[in-house]
TORTITOR-52388 format. One record per residue: residue in one letter; x, y, z of N, C-alpha, C in turn. Coordinates in steps of 0.02 Angstrom, whole numbers, padded with zeros to 5 digits, always signed. Example, Ala and Ser with C-alpha at 12.3 -4.5 7.8 and 13.67 -1.06 7.14 Angstrom:
2
a+00660-00284+00390+00615-00225+00390+00660-00165+00390/s+00642-00112+00354+00684-00053+00357+00645+00002+00394/
***
This chain:
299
x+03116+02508-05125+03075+02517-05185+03120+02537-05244/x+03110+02509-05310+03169+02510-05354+03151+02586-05381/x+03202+02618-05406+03218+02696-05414+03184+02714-05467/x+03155+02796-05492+03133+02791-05547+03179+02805-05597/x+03244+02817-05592+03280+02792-05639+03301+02741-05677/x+03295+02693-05623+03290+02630-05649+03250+02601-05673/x+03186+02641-05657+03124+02616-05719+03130+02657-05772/x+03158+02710-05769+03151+02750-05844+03214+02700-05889/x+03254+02675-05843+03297+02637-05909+03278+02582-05929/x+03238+02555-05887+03223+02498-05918+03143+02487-05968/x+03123+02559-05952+03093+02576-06010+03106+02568-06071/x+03167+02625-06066+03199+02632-06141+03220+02565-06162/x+03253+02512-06116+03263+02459-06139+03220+02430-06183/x+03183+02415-06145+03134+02367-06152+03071+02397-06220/x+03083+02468-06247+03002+02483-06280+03063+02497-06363/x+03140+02499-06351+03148+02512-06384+03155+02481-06463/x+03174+02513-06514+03162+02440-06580+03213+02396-06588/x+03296+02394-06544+03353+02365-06540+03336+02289-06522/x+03343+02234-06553+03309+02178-06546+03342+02147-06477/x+03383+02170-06452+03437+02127-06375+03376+02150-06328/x+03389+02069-06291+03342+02089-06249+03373+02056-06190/x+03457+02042-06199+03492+02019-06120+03476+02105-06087/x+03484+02161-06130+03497+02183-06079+03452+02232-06023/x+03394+02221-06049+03303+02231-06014+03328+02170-05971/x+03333+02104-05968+03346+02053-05939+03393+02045-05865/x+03424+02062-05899+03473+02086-05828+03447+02149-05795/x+03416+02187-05815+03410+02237-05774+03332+02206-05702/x+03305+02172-05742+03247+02119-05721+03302+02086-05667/x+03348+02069-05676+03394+02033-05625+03380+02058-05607/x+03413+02132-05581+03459+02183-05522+03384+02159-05476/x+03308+02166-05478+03286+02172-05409+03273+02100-05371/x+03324+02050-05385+03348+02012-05343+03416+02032-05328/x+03470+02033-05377+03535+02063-05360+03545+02139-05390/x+03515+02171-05324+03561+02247-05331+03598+02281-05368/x+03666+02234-05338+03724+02262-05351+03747+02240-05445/x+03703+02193-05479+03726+02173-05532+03777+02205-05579/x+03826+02192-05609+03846+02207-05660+03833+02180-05729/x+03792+02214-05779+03775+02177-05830+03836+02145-05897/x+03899+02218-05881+03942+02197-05918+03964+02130-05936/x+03981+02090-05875+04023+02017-05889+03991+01993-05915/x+03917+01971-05878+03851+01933-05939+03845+01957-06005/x+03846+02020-06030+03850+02040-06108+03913+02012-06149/x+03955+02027-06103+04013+02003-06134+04042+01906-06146/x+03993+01896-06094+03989+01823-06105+03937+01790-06184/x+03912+01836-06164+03827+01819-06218+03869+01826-06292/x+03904+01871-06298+03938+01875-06364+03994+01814-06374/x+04038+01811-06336+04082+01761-06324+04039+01683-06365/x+03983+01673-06343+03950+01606-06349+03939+01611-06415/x+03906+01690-06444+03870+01696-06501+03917+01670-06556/x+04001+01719-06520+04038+01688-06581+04046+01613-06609/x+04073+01584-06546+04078+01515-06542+04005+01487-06593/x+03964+01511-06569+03911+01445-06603+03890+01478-06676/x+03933+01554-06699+03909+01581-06747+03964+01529-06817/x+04013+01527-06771+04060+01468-06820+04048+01392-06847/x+04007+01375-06771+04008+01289-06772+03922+01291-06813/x+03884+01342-06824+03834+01354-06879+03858+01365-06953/x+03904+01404-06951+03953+01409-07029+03957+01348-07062/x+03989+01298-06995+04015+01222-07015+03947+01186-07046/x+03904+01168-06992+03858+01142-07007+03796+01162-07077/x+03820+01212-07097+03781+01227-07174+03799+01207-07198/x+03863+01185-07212+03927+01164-07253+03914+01094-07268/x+03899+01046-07209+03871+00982-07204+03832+00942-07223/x+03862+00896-07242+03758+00859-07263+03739+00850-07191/x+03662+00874-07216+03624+00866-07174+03566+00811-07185/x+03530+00783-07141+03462+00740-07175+03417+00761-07137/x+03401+00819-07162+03332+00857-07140+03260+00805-07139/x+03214+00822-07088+03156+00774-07086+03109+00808-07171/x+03074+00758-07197+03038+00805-07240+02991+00863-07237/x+02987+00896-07285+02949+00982-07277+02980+01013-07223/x+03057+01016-07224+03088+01058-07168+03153+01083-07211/x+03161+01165-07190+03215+01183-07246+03318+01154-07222/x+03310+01133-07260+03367+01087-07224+03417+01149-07205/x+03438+01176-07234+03504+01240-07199+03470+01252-07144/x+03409+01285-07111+03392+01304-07034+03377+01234-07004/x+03360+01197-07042+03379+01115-06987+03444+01100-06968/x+03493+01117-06990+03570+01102-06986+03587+01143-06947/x+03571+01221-06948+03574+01270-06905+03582+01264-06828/x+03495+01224-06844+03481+01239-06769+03509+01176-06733/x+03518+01118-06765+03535+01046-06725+03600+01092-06699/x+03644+01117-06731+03720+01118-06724+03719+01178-06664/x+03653+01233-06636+03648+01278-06598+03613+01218-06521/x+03575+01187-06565+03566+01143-06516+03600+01106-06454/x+03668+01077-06507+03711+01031-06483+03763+01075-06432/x+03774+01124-06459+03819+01172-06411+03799+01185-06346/x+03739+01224-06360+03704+01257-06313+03675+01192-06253/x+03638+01141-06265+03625+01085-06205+03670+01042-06212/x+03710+01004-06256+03766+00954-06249+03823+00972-06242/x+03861+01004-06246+03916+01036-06242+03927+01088-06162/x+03881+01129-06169+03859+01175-06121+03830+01153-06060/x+03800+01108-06076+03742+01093-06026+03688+01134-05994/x+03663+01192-06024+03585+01219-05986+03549+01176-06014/x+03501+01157-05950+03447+01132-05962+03390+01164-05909/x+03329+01141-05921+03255+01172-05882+03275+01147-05812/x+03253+01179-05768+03250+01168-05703+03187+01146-05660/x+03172+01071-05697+03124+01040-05657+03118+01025-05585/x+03160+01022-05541+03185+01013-05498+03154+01073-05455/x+03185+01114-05473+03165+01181-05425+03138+01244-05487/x+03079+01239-05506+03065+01275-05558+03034+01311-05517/x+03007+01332-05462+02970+01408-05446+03037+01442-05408/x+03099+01409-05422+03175+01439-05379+03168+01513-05405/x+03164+01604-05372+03163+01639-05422+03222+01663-05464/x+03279+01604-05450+03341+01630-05493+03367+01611-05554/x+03300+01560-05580+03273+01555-05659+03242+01594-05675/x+03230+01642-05669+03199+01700-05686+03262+01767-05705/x+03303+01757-05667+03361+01799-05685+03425+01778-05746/x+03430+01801-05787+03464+01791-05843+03551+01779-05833/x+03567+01815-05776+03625+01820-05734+03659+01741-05713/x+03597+01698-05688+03593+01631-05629+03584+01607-05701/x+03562+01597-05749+03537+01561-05805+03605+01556-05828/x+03649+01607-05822+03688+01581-05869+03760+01558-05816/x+03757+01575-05770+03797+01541-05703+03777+01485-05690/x+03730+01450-05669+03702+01395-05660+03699+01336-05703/x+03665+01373-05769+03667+01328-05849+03600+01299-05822/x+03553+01332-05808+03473+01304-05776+03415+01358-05779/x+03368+01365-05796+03292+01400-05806+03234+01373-05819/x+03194+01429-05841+03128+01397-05867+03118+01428-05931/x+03070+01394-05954+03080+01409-06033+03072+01479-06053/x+03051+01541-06021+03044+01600-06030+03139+01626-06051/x+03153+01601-05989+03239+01619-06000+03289+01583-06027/x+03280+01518-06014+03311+01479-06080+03302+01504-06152/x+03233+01508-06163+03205+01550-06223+03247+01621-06251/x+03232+01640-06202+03260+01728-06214+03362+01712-06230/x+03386+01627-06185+03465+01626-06210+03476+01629-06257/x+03423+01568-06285+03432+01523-06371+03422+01601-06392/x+03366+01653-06412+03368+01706-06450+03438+01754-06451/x+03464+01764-06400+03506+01816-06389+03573+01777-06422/x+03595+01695-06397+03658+01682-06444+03638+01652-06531/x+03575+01640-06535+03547+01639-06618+03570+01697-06640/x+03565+01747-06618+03554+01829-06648+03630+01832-06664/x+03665+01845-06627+03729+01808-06617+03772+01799-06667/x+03749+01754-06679+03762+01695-06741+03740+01695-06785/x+03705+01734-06805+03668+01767-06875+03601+01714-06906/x+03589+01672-06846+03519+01639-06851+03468+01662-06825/x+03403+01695-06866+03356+01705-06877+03312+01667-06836/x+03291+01679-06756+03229+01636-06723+03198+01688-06672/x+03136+01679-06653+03096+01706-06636+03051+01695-06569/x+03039+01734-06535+02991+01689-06471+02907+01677-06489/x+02912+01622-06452+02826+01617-06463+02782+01599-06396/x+02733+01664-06387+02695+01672-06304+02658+01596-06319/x+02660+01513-06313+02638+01495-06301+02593+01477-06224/x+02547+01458-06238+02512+01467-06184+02556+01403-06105/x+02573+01434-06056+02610+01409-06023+02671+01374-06018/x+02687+01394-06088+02760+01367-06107+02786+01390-06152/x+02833+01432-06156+02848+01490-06186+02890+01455-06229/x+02891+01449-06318+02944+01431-06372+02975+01440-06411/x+02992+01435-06438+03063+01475-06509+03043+01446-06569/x+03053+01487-06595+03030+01469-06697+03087+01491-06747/x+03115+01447-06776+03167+01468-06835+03118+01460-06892/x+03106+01528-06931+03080+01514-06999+03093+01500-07038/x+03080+01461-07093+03118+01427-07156+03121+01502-07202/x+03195+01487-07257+03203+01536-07310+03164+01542-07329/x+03160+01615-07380+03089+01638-07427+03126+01574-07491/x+03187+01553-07496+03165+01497-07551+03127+01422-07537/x+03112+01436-07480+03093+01367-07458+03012+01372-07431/x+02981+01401-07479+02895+01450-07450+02844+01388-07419/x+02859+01315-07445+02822+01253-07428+02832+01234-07351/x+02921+01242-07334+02928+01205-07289+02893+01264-07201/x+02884+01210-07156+02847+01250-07095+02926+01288-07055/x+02903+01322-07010+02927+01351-06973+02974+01308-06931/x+03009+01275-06902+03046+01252-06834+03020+01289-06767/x+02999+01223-06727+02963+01264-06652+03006+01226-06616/x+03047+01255-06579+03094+01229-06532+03084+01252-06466/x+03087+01195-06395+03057+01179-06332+03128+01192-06294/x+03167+01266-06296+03228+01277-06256+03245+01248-06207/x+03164+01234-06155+03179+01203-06110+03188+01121-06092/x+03144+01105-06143+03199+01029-06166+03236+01017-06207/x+03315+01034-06200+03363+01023-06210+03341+01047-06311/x+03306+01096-06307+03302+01114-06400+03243+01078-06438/x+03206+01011-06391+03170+00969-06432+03136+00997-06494/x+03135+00976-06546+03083+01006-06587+03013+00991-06589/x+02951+01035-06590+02904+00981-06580+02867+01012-06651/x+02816+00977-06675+02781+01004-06721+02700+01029-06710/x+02667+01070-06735+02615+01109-06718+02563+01057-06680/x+02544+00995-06725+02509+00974-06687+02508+00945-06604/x+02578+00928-06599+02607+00907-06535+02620+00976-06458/x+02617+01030-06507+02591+01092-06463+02529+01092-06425/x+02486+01080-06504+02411+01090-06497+02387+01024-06444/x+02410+00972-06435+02410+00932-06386+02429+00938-06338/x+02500+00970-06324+02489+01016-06242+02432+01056-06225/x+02420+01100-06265+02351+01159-06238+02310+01116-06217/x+02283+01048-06254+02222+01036-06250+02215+01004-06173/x+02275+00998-06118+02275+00979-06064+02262+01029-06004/x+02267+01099-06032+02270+01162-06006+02178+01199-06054/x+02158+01226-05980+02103+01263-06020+02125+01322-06046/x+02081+01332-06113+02116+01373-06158+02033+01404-06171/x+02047+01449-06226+01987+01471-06253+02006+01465-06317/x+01962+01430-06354+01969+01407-06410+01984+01445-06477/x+01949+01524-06456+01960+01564-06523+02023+01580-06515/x+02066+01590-06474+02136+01605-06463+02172+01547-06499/x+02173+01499-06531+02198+01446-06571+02235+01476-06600/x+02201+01517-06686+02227+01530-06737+02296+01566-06715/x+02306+01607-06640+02356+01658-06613+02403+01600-06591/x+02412+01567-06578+02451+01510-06537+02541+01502-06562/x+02527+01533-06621+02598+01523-06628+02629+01591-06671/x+02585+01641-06635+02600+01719-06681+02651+01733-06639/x+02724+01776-06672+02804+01779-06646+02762+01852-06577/x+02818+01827-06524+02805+01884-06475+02850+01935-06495/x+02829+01986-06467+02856+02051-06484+02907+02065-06400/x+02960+02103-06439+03010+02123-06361+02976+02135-06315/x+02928+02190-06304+02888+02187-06239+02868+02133-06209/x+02824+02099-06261+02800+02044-06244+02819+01983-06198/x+02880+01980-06228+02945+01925-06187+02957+01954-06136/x+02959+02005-06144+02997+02053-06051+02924+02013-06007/x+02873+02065-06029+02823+02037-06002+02787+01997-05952/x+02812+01930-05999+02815+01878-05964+02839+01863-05929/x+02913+01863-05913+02984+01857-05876+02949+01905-05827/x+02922+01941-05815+02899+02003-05751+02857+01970-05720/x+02794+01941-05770+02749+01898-05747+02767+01845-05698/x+02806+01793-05726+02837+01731-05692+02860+01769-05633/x+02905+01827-05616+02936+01838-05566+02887+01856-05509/x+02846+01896-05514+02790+01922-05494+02757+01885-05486/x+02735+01813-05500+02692+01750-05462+02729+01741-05410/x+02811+01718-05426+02835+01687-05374+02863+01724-05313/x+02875+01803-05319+02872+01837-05258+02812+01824-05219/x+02745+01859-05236+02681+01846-05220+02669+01785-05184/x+02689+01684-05211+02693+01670-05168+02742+01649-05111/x+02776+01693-05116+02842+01677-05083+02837+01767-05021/x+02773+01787-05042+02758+01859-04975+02802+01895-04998/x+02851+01904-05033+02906+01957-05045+02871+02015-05092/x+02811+02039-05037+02791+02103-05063+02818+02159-05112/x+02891+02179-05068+02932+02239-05085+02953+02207-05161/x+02987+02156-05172+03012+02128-05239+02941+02141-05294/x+02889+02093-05251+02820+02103-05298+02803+02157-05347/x+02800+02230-05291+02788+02271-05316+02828+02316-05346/x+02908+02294-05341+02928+02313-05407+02949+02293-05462/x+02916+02230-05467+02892+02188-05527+02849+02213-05572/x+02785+02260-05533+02728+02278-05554+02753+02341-05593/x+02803+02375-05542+02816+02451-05577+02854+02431-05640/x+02876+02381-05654+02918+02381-05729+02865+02337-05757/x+02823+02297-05750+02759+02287-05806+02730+02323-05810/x+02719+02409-05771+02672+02444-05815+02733+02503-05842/x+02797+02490-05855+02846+02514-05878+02820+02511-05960/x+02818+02433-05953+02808+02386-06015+02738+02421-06057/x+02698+02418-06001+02625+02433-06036+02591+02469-05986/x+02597+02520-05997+02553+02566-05946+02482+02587-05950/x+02453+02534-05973+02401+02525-05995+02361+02465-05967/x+02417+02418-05919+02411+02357-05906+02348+02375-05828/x+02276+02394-05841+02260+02383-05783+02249+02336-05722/x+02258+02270-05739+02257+02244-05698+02329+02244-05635/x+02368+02255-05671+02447+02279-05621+02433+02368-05613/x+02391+02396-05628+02364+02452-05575+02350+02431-05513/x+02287+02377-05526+02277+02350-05459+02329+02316-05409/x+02342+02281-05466+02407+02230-05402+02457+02271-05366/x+02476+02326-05429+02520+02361-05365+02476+02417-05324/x+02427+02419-05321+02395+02461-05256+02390+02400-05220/x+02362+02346-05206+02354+02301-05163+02424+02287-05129/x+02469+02289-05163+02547+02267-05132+02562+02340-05090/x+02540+02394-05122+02565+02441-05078+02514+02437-05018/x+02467+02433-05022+02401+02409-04963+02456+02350-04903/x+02462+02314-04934+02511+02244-04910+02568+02289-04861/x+02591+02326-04905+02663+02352-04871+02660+02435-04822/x+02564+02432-04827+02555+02494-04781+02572+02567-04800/x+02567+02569-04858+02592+02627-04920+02519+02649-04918/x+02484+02681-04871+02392+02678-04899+02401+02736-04961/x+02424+02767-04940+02418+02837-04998+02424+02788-05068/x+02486+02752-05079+02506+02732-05138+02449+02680-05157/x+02402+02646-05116+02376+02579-05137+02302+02648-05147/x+02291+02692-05110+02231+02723-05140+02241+02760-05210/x+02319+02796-05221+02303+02812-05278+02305+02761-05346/x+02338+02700-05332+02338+02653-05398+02274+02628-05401/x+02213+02603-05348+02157+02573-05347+02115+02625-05367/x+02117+02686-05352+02092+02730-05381+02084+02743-05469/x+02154+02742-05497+02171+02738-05544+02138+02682-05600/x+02150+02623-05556+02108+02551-05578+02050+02565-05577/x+02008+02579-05553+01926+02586-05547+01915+02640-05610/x+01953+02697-05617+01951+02740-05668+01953+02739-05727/x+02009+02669-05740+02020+02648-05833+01979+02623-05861/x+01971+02647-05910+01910+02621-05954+01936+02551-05970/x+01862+02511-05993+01889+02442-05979+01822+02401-06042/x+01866+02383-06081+01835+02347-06137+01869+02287-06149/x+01831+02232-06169+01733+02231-06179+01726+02248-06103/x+01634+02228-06106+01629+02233-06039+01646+02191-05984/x+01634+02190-05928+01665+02132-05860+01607+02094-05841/x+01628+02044-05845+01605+01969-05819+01563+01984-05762/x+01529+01929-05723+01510+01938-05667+01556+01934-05607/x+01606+01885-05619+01647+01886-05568+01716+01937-05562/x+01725+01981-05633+01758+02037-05637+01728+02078-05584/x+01660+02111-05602+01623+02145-05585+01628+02142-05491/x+01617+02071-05467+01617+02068-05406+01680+02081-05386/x+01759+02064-05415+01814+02098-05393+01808+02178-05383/x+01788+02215-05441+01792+02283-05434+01746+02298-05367/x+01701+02286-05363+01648+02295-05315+01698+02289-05246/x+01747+02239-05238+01769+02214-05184+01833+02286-05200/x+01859+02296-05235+01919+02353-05233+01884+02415-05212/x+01814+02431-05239+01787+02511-05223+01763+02494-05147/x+01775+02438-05115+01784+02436-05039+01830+02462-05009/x+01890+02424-05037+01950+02455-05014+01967+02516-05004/x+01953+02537-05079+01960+02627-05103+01923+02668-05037/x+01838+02652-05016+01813+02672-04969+01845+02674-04888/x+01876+02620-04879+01908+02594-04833+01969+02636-04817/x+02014+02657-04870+02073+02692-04871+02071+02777-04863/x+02015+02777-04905+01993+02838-04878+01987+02872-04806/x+01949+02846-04774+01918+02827-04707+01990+02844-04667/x+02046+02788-04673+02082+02779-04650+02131+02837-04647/x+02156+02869-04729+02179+02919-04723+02143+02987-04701/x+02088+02996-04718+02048+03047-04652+02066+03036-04610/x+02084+03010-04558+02098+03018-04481+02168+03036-04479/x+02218+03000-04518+02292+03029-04500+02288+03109-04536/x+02243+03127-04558+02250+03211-04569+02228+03257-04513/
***
């Protein structure tokens, strides 16, 4: 079970206002690799930043032939961050083996030169930053993307939404809004679709993804301390109250799965719950009853 030191740092990591977020990232490694050292990876991450903070210098310098209503200096920017980072470099998405969980680790992402767009995402940000280019994440819905904003002299032209995980593609809003519409969505969530994520937010997710693919991969122990650093993130997050009492339930922790389900049944919970919410809780204050029961007798 990962230490609570190691959740108190990756607290501080992760809630703090310092925009790096390799290094919440790597620490998200260690509960596949342990023993990690984050140093070499930081020290690599800068290494790149320089490199592509130069071959961006160049490319301002350049004519460029920006598409129209696009601010041509962050179009030049980003082709030339582009070209490094998938042509030169070679990371690309890992269609192949995309539930592998060592696209999920920032460590293998950058050993490999392979992820999914959560961590590809989080590369392009960390060597942009780097390089003194200005881009941003965006929680799209099942496909997580990057946004370079145009200058305040350029107030007409749109944003740049770039698809890390294909090779930088650029796509434009409507061609987003045409992915969702293949995925059920809820429609008032639209206008949010392309609001910048916040550091937590990105960790978040990256916890999320990891935490599916333990779950289906039975790796309980990993699971649930997936859960303890998403409610690192947001301790507020009740639904990972529950999940990690059920994982500790899983791993025979009864004490621990009664006091988090406990906890879950307790948080106030707005708006109100659905019918089929409702029938989950109903099915947890079983459990809760159940655990009870159970720990009465070993006393």
């Amino acid at each position: 079970m990962i230490g609570a030191q190691s959740v108190r740092s990756f607290t501080l990591a992760a809630l703090s206002p310092d925009p790096d977020l390799a290094n919440a990232a790597l620490m998200i490694a260690r509960l596949e690799y342990p023993g990690l050292d984050a140093g070499p990876y930081l020290t690599q991450l800068d290494a790149l930043g320089r490199e592509a903070r130069s071959r961006l210098a160049a490319a301002a310098t350049a004519p460029c032939d920006a598409p129209p209503g696009v601010d041509p200096d962050r179009y030049a920017r980003v082709m030339a961050l582009n070209e490094y980072l998938f042509a030169d470099l070679g990371f690309t998405g890992n269609s192949a083996r995309y539930e592998d969980p060592r696209n999920s680790c920032l460590n293998q992402v950058l050993d490999r030169r392979t992820g999914i767009p959560i961590t590809l995402a989080l590369l392009y940000i960390e060597v942009a930053r780097r390089a003194g280019l200005e881009v941003q994440g965006i929680n799209f819905p099942g496909h997580f993307l990057v946004s370079c904003p145009a200058r305040p002299e350029h107030p007409s032209a749109g944003d740049l939404i770039i698809d890390a995980f294909h090779s930088g593609a650029l796509l434009s809003a409507d061609a987003c809004r045409g992915l969702l519409r293949r995925r059920p969505h809820d429609p008032a969530l639209e206008t949010q679709l392309f609001r910048h994520a916040t550091k937590p937010q990105i960790l978040a997710r990256m916890l999320l993804n990891l935490k599916r693919i333990y779950e289906q991969m039975r790796s309980f122990p990993q699971a649930r301390d997936v859960t303890e650093l998403l409610l690192a993130v947001d301790p507020w997050a009740r639904g990972e109250l529950r999940d990690r009492g059920l994982l500790a339930y899983h791993l025979r922790d009864f004490s621990g799965a009664l006091r988090d389900l406990q906890a879950y049944l307790e948080h106030p919970v707005t708006p109100p719950l659905d019918e089929d919410e409702r029938q989950q809780d109903d099915q947890i204050w079983e459990h809760v009853k159940n655990l009870r029961r159970r720990l009465a007798m070993l006393n």
